[in-house]
N, C-alpha and C positions, 0 to 999 in steps of 0.2 A: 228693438225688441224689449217688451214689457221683462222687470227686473220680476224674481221668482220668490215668493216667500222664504221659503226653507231650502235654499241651493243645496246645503252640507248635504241634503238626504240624496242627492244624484253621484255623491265620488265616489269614486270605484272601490272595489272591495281591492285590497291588498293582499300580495304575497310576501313571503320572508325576504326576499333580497329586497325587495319594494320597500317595504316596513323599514330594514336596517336603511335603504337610502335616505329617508326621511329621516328617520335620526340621526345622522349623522350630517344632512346640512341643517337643520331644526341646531346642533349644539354646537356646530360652526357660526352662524349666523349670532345664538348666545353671547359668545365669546366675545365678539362686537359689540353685541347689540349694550351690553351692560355697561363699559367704559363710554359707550356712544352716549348713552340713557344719562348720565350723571353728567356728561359735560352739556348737555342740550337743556338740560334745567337749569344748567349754569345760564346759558347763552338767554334762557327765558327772565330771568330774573327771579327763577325759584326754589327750596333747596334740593341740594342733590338725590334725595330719595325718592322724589316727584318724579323722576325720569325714570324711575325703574316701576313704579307705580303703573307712569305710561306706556310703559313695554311689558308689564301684563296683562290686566284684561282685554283693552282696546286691542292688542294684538289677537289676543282670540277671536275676539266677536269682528275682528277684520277678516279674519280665513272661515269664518263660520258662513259668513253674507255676505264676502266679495266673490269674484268671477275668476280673478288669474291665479292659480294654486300658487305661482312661485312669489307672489307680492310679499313682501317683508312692511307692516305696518309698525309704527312706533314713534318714538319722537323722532323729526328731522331739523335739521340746520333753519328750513328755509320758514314754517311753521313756528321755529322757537323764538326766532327773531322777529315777526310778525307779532306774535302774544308779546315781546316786550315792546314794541314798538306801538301797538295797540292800548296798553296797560301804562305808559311811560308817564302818562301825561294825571291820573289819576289816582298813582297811590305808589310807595314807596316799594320800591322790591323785596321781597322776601318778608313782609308784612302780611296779615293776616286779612287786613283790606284787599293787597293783591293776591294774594291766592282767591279768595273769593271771585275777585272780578277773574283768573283767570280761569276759574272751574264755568263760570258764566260762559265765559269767551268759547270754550269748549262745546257748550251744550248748543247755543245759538248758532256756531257754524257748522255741528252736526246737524239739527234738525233743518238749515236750509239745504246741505245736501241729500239729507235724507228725504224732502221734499222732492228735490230737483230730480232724484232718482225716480221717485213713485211716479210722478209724472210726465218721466221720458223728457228732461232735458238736455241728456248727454251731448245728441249730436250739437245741437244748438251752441253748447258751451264751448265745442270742441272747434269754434269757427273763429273763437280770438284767433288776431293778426298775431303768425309766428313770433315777426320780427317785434311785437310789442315784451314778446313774454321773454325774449332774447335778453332785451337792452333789461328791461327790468329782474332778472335773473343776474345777469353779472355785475348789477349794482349791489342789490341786497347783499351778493356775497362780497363784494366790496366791505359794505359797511360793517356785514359780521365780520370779517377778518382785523381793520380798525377798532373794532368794537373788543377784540380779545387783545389787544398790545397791553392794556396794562397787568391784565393777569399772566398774558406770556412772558414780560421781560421784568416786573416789580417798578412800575414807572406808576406817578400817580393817576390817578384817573382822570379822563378830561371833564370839566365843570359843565360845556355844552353837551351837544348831539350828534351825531357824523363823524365822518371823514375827515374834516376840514379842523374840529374840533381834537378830534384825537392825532392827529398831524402834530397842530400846534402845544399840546400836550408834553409830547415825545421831545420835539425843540426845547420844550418851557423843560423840561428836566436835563438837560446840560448833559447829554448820557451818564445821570446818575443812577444806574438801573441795582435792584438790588441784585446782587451778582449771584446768590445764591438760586435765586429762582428764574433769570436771566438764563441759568444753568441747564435747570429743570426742562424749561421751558424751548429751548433755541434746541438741545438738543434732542429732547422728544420730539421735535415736529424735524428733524432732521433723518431721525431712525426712523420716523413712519413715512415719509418721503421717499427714501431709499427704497426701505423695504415695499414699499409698493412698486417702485420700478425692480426693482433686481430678487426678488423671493414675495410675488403676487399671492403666492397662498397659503402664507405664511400667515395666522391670525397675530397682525403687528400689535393692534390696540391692545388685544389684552396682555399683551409680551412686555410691551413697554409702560403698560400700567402696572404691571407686578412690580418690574422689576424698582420701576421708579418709587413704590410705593415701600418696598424695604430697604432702598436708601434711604429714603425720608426716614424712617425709623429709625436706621443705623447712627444717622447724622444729627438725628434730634432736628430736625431742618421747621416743625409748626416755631421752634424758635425764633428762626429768619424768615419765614413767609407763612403763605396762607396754607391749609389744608382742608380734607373735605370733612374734615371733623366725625362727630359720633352720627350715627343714623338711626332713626328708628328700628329696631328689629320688628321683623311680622308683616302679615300681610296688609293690605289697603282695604279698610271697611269701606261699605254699602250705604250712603247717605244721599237724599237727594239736595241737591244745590238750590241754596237758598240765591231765591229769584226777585231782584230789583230791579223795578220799571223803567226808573230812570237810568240807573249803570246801564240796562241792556240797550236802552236810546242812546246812550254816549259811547257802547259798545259797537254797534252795526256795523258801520261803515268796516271794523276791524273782523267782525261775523264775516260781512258779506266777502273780503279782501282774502281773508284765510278760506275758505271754504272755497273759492274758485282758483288760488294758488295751488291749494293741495291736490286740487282736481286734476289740475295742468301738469303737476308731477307723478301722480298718479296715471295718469293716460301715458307719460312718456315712458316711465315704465312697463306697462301693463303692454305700451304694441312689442317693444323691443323683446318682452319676455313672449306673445305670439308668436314673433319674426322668427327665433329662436327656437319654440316647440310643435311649432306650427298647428296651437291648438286656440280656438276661436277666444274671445273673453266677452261679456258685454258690458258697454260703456254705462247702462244703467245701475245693472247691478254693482257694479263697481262705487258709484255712486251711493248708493244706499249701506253698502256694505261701510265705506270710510263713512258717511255720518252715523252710522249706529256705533261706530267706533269710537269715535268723535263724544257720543251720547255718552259712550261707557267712560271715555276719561271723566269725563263730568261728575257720573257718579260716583266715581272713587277716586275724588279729590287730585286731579289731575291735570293738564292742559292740554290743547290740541295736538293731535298724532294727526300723519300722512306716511304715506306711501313711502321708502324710502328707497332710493334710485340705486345707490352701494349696496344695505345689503341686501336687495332683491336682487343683483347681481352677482353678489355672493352665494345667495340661497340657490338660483338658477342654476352656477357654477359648480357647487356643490353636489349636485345630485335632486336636488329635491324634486319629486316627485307627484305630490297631491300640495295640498293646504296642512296638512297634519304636522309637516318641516316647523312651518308657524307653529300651531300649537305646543310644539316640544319646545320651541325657543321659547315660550312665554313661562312654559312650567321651568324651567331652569334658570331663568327670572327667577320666579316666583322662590324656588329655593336658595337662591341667591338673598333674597330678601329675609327671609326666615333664618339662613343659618351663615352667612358672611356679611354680614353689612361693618358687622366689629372689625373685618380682617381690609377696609377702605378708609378706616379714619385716617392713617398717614399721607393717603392720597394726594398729592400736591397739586391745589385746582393749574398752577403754570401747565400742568402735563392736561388738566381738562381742557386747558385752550388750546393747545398743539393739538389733542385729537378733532378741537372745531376748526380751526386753520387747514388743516388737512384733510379734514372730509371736503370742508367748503372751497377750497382748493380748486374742486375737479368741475364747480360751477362756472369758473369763468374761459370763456371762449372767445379771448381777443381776437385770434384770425378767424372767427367766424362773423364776428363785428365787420370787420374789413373786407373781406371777400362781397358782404351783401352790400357794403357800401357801393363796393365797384361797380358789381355787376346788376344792381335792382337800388336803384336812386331813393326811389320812394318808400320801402322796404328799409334803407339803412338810414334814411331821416327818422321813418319810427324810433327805428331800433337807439340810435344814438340820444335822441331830444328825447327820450325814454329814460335812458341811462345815465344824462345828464341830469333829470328831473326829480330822478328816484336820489342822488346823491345830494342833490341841493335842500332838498328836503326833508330830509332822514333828521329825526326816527321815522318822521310821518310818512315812510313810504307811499301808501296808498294814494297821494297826491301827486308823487312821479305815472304813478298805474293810468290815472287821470287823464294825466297830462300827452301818457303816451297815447290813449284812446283819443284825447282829442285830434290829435296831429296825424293821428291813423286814417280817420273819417277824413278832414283835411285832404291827405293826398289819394283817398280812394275819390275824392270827390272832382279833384281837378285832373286823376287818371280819368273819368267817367266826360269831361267835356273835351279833353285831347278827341 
């Protein structure tokens, strides 16, 4: 199905109970989405305001010209860590070099999806081997979970890349952890663990960011570790991204990798929230929708957004109703950004890692590794030389993605002479 210019103008007109249900998952989803937004610009390698930047507009212009009302757009885990793993090799993080390149980053993997969409190549896209997107899904979260140790426990940072690097890291500091934010950190991602198994609807993130954020106060704690410091107050101006030929050629390969990851979680989303409303979505439009989103981070100084699989299941959970749930989440951003960003400076980024640990958490599926191993041979050599690939080679994931596609074709090819 060809994707629709102007979708917003087909949702249905609202009644009062209707209306209140929107709002009220729209300011649920908020409550997330803001602590979620500050630790994903962490995970990106850019400052904390960038992520609430990215959970305003883009989140609009995602419910404006997507297809599933209950989609929740904004920064994600898996997206954030692609743009630093993209960016890693070119320019120092949190540099004005890297923000550049990642406003680029943004715009080139919008405009392929936004491409991909006008031209109806959803289904096509939607034909990667599960088992490739498996292995490489529970790597990356691998690597982001390794990749937050030294801001979760005050350990130094490792000097390499990976897994393996941050492993030896952890060794190489004698469990010297600075214990102060060791604190912060072991027990935030402990309270939001729980609280997700024993009180589900509970908004934890933002519970345990308040509260964590007036001990740090109380305790004077920017003394012993890091904090999210001051923010810019106001909203994100309208600029177009200055565009360099050669960064966007050293870029691609991170365009092309991001824009068909986000696709992937985006589709996983988008059916599950179907299955659940039993209301159709199109795979096009959906498309067109994340890269004009995608387009919108760019122009307000941003980085890549996706679909995000939590709190679209939260928003679902919630009540929501239309696309409008989104737009309330973004204005309550947006007022977040204009009259508290003063009330985040104690913030202690250990607590921004806890909240990535435990989002990225719910990415990995080791019994689902094992079961495809057992029972589809071929299916779990993807999945695994995937997952082994994507870790060997981290940051440069997109050469696990490679690697799994090649081993893919491989065993469709020697299924095809059995």
């Amino acid at each position: 199905m060809l994707p629709s210019a102007w979708p917003f103008l087909s949702w249905p007109r609202l009644q009062g109970p209707q209306i209140r249900a929107d709002l009220i998952a729209g300011a649920s989803v908020a409550v997330v989405a803001i602590p979620q937004s500050l630790a994903y610009a962490q995970l990106a390698g850019l400052p904390p305001h960038l992520g609430l930047y990215a959970a305003f507009v883009p989140t609009i212009v995602a419910a404006l010209f997507g297809s599933s009302a209950q989609l929740s757009t904004g920064p994600v885990a898996l997206t954030s860590l692609l743009t630093a793993a993209s960016l890693a090799a070119l320019a120092e993080p949190g540099t004005a070099p890297y923000l550049m390149l990642a406003v680029l980053l943004a715009l080139g993997s919008g405009v392929l999806q936004l491409i991909a969409g006008v031209i109806s190549l959803g289904r096509f896209i939607e034909r990667i081997p599960a088992a490739l997107m498996l292995g490489f899904v529970n790597a990356a979260a691998l690597v982001i979970v390794f990749s937050q140790l030294p801001a979760l426990l005050g350990v130094p940072a490792a000097r390499g890349s990976g897994p393996i690097s941050a492993i030896s890291a952890l060794l190489q500091s004698g469990g010297h952890l600075v214990p102060a934010t060791a604190a912060f950190g072991l027990v935030s991602l402990a309270a939001l663990l729980l609280a997700r198994r024993y009180l589900p609807s509970w908004p934890a993130a933002l519970i345990v960011s308040v509260v964590a954020t007036l001990l740090s106060q109380a305790i004077d704690y920017q003394r012993l570790g890091s904090v999210v410091g001051d923010l810019p107050p106001g909203l994100p101006t309208l600029a177009w991204p200055s565009i360099d030929l050669a960064s966007a050629s050293s870029l691609m390969s991170g365009m092309v990798l991001i824009a068909l990851v986000s696709f992937i979680e985006v589709t996983s989303s988008a059916r599950t929230i179907a299955a659940r409303t039993g209301k159709d979505w199109n795979v096009n439009q959906e498309l067109v929708g994340q890269g004009l989103a995608k387009v919108a981070a760019s122009l307000f100084a941003a980085f890549p957004v996706s679909g995000s699989f939590s709190r679209s299941a939260l928003n679902l959970g919630a009540g929501a109703i239309t696309a409008w749930s989104s737009i309330v989440c973004a204005v309550l951003v947006g007022i977040a950004l204009v009259f508290a960003t003063g009330a985040l400076h104690h913030l202690p980024n250990a607590v921004l890692a806890a909240l990535i640990v435990s989002a990225v958490l719910n990415l990995l599926t080791p019994l689902e590794l094992l079961k495809l191993a057992r029972f589809d041979r071929a299916a779990g050599a993807t999945a695994w030389v995937t997952l082994f690939a994507t870790l060997f080679f981290a940051p440069k994931i997109h050469y696990g993605l490679i690697v799994g596609l090649g081993v893919s074709a491989l065993m469709s090819a020697l299924g095809r002479r059995r």
